[in-house]
C-alpha positions in Angstrom: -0.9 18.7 14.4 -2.6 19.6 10.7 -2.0 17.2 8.5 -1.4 18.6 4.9 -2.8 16.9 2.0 0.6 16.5 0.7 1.6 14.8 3.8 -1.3 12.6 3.6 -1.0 11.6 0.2 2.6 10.2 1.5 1.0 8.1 4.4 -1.2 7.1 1.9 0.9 5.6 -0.7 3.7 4.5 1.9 1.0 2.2 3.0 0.2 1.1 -0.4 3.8 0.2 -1.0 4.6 -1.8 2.3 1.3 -3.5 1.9 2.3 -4.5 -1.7 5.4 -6.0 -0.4 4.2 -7.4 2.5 1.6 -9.3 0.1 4.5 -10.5 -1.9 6.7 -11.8 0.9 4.1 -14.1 1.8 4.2 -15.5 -1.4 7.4 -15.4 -2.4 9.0 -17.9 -3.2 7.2 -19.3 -6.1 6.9 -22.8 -6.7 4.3 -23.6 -8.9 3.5 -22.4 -12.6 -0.4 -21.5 -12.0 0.3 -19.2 -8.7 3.2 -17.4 -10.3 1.4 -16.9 -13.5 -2.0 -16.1 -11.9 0.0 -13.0 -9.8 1.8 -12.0 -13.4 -0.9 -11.6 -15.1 -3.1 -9.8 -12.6 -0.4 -7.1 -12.5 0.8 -7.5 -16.1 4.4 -8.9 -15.3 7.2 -10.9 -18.1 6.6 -13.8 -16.5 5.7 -17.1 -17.6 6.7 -19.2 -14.9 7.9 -19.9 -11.4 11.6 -19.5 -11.8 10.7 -16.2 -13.9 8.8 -14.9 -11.4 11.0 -15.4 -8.7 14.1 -13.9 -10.8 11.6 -10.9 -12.0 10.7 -10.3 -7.8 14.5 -10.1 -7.1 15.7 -8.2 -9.8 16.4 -4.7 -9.1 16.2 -3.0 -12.2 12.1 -4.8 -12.3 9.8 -2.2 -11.2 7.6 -5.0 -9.6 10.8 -5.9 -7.5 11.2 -6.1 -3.8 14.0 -3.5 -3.9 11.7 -1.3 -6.3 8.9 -1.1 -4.0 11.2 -0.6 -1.1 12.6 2.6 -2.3 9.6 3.6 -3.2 8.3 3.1 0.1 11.7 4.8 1.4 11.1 7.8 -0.6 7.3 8.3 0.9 9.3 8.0 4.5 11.9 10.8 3.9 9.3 13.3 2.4 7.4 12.5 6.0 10.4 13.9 8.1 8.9 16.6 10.3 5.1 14.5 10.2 6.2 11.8 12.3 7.2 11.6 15.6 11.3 11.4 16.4 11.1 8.2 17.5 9.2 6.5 14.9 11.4 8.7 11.8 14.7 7.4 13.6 13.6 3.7 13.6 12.1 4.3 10.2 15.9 5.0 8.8 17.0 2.8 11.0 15.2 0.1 9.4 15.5 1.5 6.4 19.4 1.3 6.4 18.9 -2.3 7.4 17.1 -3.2 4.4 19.3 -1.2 1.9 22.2 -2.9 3.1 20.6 -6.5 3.4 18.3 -6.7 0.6 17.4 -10.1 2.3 15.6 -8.6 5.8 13.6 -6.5 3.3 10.4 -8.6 3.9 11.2 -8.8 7.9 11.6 -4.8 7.6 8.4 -3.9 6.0 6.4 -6.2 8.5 9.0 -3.3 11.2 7.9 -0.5 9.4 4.1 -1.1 9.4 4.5 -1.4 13.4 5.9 1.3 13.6 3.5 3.8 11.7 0.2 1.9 13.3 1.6 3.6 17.0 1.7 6.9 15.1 -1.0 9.8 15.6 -4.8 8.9 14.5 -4.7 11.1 11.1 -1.2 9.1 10.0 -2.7 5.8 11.0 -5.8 7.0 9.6 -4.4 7.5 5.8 -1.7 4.7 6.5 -5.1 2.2 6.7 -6.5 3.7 3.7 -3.2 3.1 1.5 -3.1 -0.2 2.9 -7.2 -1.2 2.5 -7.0 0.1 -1.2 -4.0 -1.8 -2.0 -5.4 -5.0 -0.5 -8.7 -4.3 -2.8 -7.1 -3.8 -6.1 -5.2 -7.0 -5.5 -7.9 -9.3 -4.7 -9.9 -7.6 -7.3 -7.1 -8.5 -10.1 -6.9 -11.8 -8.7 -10.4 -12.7 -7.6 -9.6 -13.1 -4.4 -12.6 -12.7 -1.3 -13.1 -8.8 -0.9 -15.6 -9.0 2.1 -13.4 -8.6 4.7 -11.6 -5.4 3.4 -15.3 -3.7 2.1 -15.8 -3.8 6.0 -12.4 -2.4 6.8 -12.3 0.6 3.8 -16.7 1.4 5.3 -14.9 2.2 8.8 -12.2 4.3 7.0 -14.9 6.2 5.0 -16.5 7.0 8.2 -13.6 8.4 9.6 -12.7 10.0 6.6 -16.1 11.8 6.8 -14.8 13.6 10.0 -11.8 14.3 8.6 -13.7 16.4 5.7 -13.9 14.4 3.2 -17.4 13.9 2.7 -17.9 13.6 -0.9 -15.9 11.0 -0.6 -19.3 8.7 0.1 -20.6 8.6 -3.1 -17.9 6.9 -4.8 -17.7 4.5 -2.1 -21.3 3.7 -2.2 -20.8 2.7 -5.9 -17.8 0.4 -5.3 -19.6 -1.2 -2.0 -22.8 -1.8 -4.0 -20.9 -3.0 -7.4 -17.5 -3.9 -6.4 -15.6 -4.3 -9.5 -12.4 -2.6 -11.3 -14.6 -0.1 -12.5 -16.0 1.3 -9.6 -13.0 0.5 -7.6 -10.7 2.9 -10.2 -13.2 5.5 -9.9 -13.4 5.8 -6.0 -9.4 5.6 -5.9 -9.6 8.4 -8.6 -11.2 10.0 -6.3 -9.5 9.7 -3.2 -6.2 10.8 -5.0 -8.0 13.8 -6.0 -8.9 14.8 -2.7 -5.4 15.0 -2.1 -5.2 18.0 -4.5 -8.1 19.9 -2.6 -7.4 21.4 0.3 -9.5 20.4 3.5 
């Protein structure tokens, strides 16, 4: 199967999405003023405490909320109908439907979900990892968190990337892997989302 850029850019940010919310159920709930306030500020959340933090995370109309990033996450899934295999877009919904009608197993879904799409075909788990590595980056960027361990993991992406056609893609990486900071990093994910607007 040819995987279209448009279908790639879905992977992509589907595994952006889960792996912001898998990052935030393993934090959640928050119980002391510097940890909440250290995650607000790094993503510029009302927040100025625990207890705000927590009601921000569980309020639905939040765009930083758990059922926020669900749907989002939802919304990458159904646009993916006809990508992934039967089985996996059938327990996708399934879990899916799970979650939207117990906002609670949302966190116990997403952990589902990213099993599923790892057993997918090499390109889907290919841009799935990418969404996910980039994710993981900007958020222990904005909150100074050790980056050593996902530089390794986004070099063996770029490799593979490299096959896939995307070879310009090494420059910007070069940049962020020899100065990794919130410059560089916003230019090479600049980048990669414009490769999804050039055609392969």
């Amino acid at each position: 199967m040819i995987l279209l850029n448009s279908n790639a850019e879905h992977i992509f940010w589907l595994g952006r999405y889960l792996a912001r919310t898998q990052y935030l159920c393993s934090i959640f709930p928050f119980q002391d003023v510097d940890t909440a306030l250290n995650y607000a500020h790094a993503f510029c959340l009302p927040a100025f405490d625990a207890d705000s933090m927590n009601e921000l995370v569980l309020n639905v109309e939040q765009p930083a909320s758990f059922s926020s990033q669900f749907q989002y996450a939802q919304s990458n899934i159904q646009d993916l109908r006809g990508v992934l295999s039967a089985k996996s877009y059938a327990e996708l919904s399934r879990l899916i439907r799970n979650a939207s009608d117990n906002p609670g197993y949302i966190c116990d879904v997403v952990t589902d979900c990213q099993e599923v799409l790892e057993s997918e075909s090499e390109d889907v788990f290919l841009f799935f990892s990418l969404g996910q590595a980039i994710e993981q980056l900007d958020r222990q960027l904005r909150m100074q968190q050790d980056i050593q361990h996902t530089l390794a993991k986004i070099e063996h992406i770029v490799m593979a990337l490299v096959q896939f056609g995307w070879e310009s893609v090494q420059e910007a990486w070069q940049a962020l892997k020899q100065q990794p900071n919130s410059q560089n990093f916003y230019h090479f994910s600049d980048h990669i989302q414009n490769m999804f607007e050039v055609a392969v």
